[in-house]
N, C-alpha and C positions, 0 to 999 in steps of 0.2 A: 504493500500500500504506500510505502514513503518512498520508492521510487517512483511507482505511478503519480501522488504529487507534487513530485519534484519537476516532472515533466508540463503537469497542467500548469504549473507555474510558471516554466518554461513556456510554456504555448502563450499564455496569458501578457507574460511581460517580458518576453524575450533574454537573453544574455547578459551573466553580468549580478552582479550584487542586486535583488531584490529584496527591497525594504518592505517593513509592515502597510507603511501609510506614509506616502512624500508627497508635498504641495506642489500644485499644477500651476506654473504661472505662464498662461498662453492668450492670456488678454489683455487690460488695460495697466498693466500692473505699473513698466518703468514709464509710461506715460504719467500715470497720475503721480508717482515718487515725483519725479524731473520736475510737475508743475509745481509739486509743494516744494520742493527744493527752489525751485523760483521765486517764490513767493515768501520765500525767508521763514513761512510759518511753518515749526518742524517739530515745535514740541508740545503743548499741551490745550493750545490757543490756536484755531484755525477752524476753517471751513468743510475739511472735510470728517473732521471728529462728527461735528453735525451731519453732516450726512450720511456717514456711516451709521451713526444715532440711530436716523430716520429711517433708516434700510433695515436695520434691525426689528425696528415696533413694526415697521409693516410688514415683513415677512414670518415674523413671530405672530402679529395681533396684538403683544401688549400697546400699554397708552405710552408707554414708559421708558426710556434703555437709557442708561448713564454706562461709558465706554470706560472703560478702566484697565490697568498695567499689566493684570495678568487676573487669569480666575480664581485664585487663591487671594488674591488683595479681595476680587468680588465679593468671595464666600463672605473673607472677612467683615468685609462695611453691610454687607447684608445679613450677616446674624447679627450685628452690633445695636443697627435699627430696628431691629425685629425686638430689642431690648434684651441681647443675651449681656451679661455683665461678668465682672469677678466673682469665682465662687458658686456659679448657676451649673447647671449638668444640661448637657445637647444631645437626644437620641441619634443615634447614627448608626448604618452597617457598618458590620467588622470587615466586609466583602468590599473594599474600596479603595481609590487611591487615596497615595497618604495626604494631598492638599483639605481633602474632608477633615478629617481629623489634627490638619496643624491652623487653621482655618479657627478652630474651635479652642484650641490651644492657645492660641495666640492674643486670642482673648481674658484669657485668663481662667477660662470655664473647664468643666472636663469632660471628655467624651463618654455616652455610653453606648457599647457596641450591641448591635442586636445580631439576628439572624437573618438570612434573606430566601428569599424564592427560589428555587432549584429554575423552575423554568426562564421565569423574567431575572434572576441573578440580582431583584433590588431587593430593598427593603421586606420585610414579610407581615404585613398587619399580624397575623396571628403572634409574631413572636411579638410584637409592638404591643398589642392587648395585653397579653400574657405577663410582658412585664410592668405594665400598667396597674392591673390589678394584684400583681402581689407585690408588687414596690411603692404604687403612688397613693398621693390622698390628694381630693381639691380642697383646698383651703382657701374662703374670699373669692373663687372663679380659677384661684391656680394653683398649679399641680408641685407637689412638694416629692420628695422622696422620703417615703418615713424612715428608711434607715439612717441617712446621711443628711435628714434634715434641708438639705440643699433644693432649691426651688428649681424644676424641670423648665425652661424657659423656652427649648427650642425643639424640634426635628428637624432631621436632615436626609432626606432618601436618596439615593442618586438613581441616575440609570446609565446602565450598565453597558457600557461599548456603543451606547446610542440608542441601547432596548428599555422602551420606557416602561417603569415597573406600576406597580399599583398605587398610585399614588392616589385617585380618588378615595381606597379605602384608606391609606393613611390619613388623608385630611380628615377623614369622617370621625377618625379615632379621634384623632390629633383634637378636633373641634372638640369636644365632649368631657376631651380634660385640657381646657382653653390653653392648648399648647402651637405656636403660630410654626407653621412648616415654611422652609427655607429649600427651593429645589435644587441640589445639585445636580443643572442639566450638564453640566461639563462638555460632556459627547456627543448630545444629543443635538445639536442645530437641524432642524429637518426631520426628525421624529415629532409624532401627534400620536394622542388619544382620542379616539374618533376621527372631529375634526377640528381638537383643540391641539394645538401647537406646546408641549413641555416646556414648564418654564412658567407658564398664565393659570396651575393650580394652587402651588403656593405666594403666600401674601408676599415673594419676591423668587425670581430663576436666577440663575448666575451659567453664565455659558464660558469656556473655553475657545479662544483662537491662537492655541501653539500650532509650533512646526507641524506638527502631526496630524492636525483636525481637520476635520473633512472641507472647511477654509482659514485660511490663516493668516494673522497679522503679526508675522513675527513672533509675538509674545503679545499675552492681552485675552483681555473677558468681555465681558458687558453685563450688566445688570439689571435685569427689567421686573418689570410692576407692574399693575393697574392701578396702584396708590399712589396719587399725586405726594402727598406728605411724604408716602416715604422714598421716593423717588427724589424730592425739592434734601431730604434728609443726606441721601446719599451720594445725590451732587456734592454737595456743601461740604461732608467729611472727605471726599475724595481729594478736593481742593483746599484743601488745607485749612479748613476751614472760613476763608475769606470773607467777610461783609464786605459786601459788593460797596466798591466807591470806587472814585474818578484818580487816585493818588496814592489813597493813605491804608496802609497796611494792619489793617486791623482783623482780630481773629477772636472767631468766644467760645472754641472746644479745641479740644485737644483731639488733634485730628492729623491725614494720612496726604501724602502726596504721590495719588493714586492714579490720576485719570492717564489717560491713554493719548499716547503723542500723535500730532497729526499724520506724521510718518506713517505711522502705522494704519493709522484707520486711513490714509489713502491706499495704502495695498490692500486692508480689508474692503472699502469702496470695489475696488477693481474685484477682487474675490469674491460679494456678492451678486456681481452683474454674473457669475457662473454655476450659482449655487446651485439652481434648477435642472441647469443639463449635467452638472456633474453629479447627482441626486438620481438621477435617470440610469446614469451610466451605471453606478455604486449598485443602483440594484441588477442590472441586468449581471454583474459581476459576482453579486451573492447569489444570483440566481443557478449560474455556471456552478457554483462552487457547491451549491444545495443538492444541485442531481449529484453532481461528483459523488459528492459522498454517502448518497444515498446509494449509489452504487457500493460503495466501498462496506455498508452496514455499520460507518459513522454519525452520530449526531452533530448533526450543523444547529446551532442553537439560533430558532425563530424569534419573533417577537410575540406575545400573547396575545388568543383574541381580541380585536378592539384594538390592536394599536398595531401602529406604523412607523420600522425604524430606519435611519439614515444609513444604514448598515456601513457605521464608523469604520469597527475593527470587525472584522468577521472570526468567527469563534467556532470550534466545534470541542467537542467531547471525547474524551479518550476513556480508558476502563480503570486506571488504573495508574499512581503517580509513576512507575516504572513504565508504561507503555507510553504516559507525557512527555517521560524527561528522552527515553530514547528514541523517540519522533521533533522532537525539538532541538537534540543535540543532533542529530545525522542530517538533519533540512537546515540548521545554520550551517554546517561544516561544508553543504553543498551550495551555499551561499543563497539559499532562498531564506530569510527573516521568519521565523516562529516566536514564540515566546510564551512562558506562562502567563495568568491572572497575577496581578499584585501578592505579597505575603497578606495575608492577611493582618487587621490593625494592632490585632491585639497579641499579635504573635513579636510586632517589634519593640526593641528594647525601650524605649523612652515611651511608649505606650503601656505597656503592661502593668503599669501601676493600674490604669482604670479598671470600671469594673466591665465586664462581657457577659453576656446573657450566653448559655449551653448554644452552640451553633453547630449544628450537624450538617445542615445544608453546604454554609461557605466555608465548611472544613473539607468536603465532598468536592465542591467548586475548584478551590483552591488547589486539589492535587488532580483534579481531570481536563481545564480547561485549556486551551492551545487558542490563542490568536493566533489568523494567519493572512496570506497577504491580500491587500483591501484596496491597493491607490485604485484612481483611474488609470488604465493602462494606455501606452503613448501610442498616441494618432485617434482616440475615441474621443478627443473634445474637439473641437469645431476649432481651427484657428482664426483669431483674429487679431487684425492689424492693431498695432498699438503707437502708429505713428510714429516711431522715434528710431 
């Protein structure tokens, strides 16, 4: 079987080092860099930050997007206004990248790790209830932890390689012990539930545009809402927290120098005018890759009824952390890019103080899952002149 995908990999992207996930830039990219490099506006003050903005709320639906340095700064400024503080405790999978968890940290707050869905790979209501009811009380409308006394302030679900998880029924929970959910869409640009767009269930999303994501700005997040307040809030800490004047450098929080350089959100500009057909392509690629392995009597890991994913990183399933590690070590030595799932959170050292709910699922996850390769492959986007 890993000769035979060594080959479709081969077929797929031809000769040569293939990577997991590499950014396409075959449109307006060094055009729009050149004009902001003209225009002298190159850091955090310019026109196409805004437009970037705009590109965002309307391809998502929110009202909302505040463009920011990276999506771990996002997580940050977005649990912060969500009112997590020193000392609060943040629901969160153990099944995730580590910025979830330094994000919460960084804060001052401490994580707690739950379990997640074998299928959708997020969050898992059931384990969320379960520790609900033998951990939490409401007190006043909010959720305390009666062993640690500590007030539950937040959740955080992510979805997973761009498969968006159950978040409706987390809200529902979340709602009942007025606990306000913070989405870590990371992956997810281009993934819906239904025909609501990830990111527009919790009271704020936080997305990802690294090198790797299915568009990219360099480095850099964005942050969106339907809450004017906490959107006008998350402006304001990004920017250090500034009162707007004509001169005079005044500031009334202690606050972050966050937002996203024009730079960048001009190559993100350019990157969304492609989002759609390269969205198109991603899937006809996980589609190849779906029969594949259905041939082979591997699980390709779909997305759950009801939802639609940007199929970021394509995923399948192995039997066994032996049958992982040597399908992953014999397909990088043949230079096609594999890789496992993240360690899990609370397996690493400076985590492992918190507390972790029994996780059977993303302990299971964690020694069977295989990313594999996902870019658009070269000559399936459309080229366009870029003037320069």
């Amino acid at each position: 079987m890993i000769e035979a995908f060594i080959a479709k990999a081969r077929e797929l992207y031809g000769e040569g080092f293939i990577p997991l996930h590499r950014p396409v830039f075959e449109g307006n990219e060094k055009r729009y860099l050149c004009e902001c490099i003209d225009s002298n506006f190159v850091s955090s003050v310019g026109q196409r930050v805004v437009d970037f903005e705009m590109s965002i709320s309307e391809f998502t639906g929110s009202k909302y997007a505040v463009a920011v340095a990276s999506g771990t700064a996002g997580l940050q400024v977005a649990l912060r206004v969500a009112g997590v503080s020193v000392g609060d405790e943040v629901l969160t999978q153990d099944l995730t990248f580590v910025a979830t968890a330094n994000a919460i940290c960084h804060l001052g707050a401490a994580p707690v790790f739950l379990d997640v869905d074998i299928d959708s790979m997020g969050l898992s209501p059931s384990a969320l209830l379960k520790f609900l009811e033998e951990h939490a009380a409401i007190e006043s409308g909010q959720a305390y932890n009666k062993t640690t006394g500590a007030r539950i302030s937040a959740c955080v679900p992510m979805h997973t390689f761009g498969n968006p998880g159950r978040i409706v029924e987390v809200i529902k929970i979340c709602s009942e012990w007025g606990i306000p959910v913070i989405e870590d869409a990371a992956e997810s640009l281009g993934s819906y539930i239904g025909d609501t767009h990830t990111g527009n269930f919790g009271c704020l999303g936080v997305f990802s545009f690294n090198g790797n994501k299915v568009i990219t700005t360099g480095g850099g997040g964005v942050i969106v809402t339907n809450d004017e307040s906490l959107a006008a809030s998350a402006r304001h800490l990004t920017t250090t927290a500034k009162v707007a004047h004509p001169y005079e450098f005044s500031h009334d929080e202690i606050a972050y120098n966050f937002r996203m350089p024009n730079l960048n959100a001009a190559l993100g500009c350019a990157q969304m005018e492609r989002l759609e057909e390269q969205l198109a392509i991603k899937q006809k690629v996980a589609e190849i890759w779906y029969e594949f392995f259905q041939v082979q009597g591997i699980e390709f890991m779909r997305p759950i009824p009801g939802c639609t994913t940007n199929n970021w990183l394509n995923a399948i399933r192995l039997n066994d952390r032996n049958e992982r590690d040597i399908f992953i070590q014999a397909t990088n030595e043949a230079g096609v890019m594999t890789r496992p799932v993240w360690q899990l959170m609370s397996s690493l050292p400076m985590l492992a103080r918190f507390h972790c709910e029994p996780n059977p699922n993303a302990q299971a996850l964690a020694s069977t899952i295989v990313n594999i390769s996902s870019s658009v492959p070269d000559g399936w986007l459309k080229h366009v002149e870029s003037n320069i």
